[in-house]
N, C-alpha and C positions, 0 to 999 in steps of 0.2 A: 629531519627528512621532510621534505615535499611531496604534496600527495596531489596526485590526477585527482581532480573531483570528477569531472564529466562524463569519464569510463565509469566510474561506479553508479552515480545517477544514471546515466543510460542502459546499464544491464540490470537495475533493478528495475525499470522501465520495461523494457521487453519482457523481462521476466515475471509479472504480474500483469501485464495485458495482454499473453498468451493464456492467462488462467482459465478463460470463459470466454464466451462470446459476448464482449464487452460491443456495444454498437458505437459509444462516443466514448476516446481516448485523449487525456492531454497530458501536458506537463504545465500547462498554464491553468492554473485554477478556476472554475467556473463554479456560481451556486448552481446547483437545480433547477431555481425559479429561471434560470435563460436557457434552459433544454425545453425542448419538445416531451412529451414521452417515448414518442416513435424515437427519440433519441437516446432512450435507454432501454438496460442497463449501461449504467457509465463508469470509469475511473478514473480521477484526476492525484497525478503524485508532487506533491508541493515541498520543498526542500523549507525544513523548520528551522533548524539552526544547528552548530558545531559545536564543538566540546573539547577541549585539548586536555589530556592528563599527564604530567611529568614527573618523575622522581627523581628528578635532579639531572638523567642521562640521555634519558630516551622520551621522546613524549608519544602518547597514545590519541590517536584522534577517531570522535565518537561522534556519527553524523546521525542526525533523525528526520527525520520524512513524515506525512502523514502521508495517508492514501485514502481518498476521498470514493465512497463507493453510492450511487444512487439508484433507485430501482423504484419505477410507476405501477403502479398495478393497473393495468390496462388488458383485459375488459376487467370491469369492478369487481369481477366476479374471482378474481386472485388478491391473496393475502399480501398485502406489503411486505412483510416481518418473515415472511418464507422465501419471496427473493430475496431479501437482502440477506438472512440466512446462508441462503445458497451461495452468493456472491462470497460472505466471507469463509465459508467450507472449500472453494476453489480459490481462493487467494492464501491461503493457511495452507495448501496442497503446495501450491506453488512455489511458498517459501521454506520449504521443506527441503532435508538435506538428501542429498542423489541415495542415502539409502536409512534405512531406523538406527538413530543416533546421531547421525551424522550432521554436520552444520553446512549452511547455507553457507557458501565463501564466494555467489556471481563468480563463480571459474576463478578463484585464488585472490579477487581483487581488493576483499576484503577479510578480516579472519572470523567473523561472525555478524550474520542478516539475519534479523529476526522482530517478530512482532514482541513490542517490550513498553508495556504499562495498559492502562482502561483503553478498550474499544467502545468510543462514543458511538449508541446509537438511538434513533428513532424508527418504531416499526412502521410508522404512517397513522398511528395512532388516532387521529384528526385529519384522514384525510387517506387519500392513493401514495403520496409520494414519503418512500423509507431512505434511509442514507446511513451509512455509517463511516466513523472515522477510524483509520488504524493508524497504531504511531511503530514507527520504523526503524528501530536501531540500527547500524552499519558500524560497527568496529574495525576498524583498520588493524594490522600489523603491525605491530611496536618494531 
């Protein structure tokens, strides 16, 4: 079977940058260091790589994503590590199933979205600007 990839990157697109009031959005990856701060909080979703699993009949395909979250702390007087917190408390919301239990399917297009392995982060530790990374399972439909 053949799988649309562009319908499924696009609804998890929309669907994590309705999470918060994100100021800068892409799908083409940016560092940090070429934002402004007035240009965060931000979200960049970068497609990682694919994954095929077969048992001989059917093959299962397993897409990963990171999603790139940055947050300045502008005036100095905010903690880095608290917005980025918050950023990933509404992106964790976000990917959440329409009720308790229930799996994230972007409306059927996949059979499981979900955050799956380490969330790389820095609080700003050294500095205003915190970022964290999330990695993004998308399982398809066998």
């Amino acid at each position: 079977m053949t799988i649309a990839r562009e319908p499924i990157y696009a609804a998890l697109f929309a669907l994590v940058t309705g999470a918060t009031g994100f100021k800068t959005i892409g799908r083409r990856l940016k560092s940090w260091t070429e934002l402004k701060p007035t240009d965060q909080p931000a979200l960049y979703q970068s497609q990682v790589n694919e994954m095929a699993r077969s048992n001989g009949m059917t093959t299962v395909w397993v897409l990963h994503v990171n999603l790139y979250l940055y947050a300045h702390s502008t005036p100095t007087e905010l903690i880095p590590a608290s917005q980025i917190n918050a950023l990933l408390d509404a992106v964790e919301r976000a990917l959440a199933g329409p009720y308790p239990g229930a799996r994230q399917t972007l409306g059927g297009l996949v059979a499981r979205c979900s955050i799956v392995g380490t969330i790389q982060t820095d609080e700003g530790t050294l500095g205003d600007q915190a970022f964290a990374v999330i990695p993004i399972e998308l399982e398809l439909p066998a």
